[in-house]
C-alpha positions, 0 to 999 in steps of 0.5 A: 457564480457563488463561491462557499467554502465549508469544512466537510468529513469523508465518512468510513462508507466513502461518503462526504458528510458536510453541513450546508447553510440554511437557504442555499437554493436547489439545483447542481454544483460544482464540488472540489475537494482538498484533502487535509492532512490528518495525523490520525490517517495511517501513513499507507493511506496517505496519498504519496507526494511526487518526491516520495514516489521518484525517491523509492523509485530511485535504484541504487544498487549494493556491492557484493560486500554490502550484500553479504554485511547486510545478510541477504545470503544463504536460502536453503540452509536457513531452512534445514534443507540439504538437499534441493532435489530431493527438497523439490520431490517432496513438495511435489508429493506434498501437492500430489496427495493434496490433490487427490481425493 
């Protein structure tokens, strides 16, 4: 077995795109890949180390206070809304006539 070591790009299209040495014989081949890291990858794209997927699944809850300091209250008034039930009727006649033809 031969063992060749080349630098190669993963295309928009999904392809590797990698230049081979003149000579190779033909037939089939064992591929690996390692994945460099690229400064120029969106961090979304970036495959997550095993330290990053077990630190946000970490839970750590808040105390009520810190909920509240935070600002993560209210709901219904933010929106204008003062009365829920009423709120819930319209919606409902909103999908009705939505609906209809």
């Amino acid at each position: 077995m031969t063992l060749i070591q080349l630098t190669g790009k993963i295309n928009d299209h999904g392809q590797l795109e990698v230049e081979l040495p003149k000579g190779l014989p033909t037939g089939a081949v064992h591929v690996t890949l390692e994945i460099t890291p690229a400064t120029d990858i969106p961090w979304e794209e970036r495959p997550w180390t095993d330290e990053e997927v077990a630190s946000l699944s970490k839970i750590e809850p808040k105390t009520g206070a810190e909920i509240v300091a935070a600002g993560h209250i209210g709901g219904w008034e933010e929106y204008g809304i003062t009365d829920s039930v009423e709120w819930i009727e319209n919606q409902r006649q909103k999908r009705r006539e939505k609906r209809e033809w």
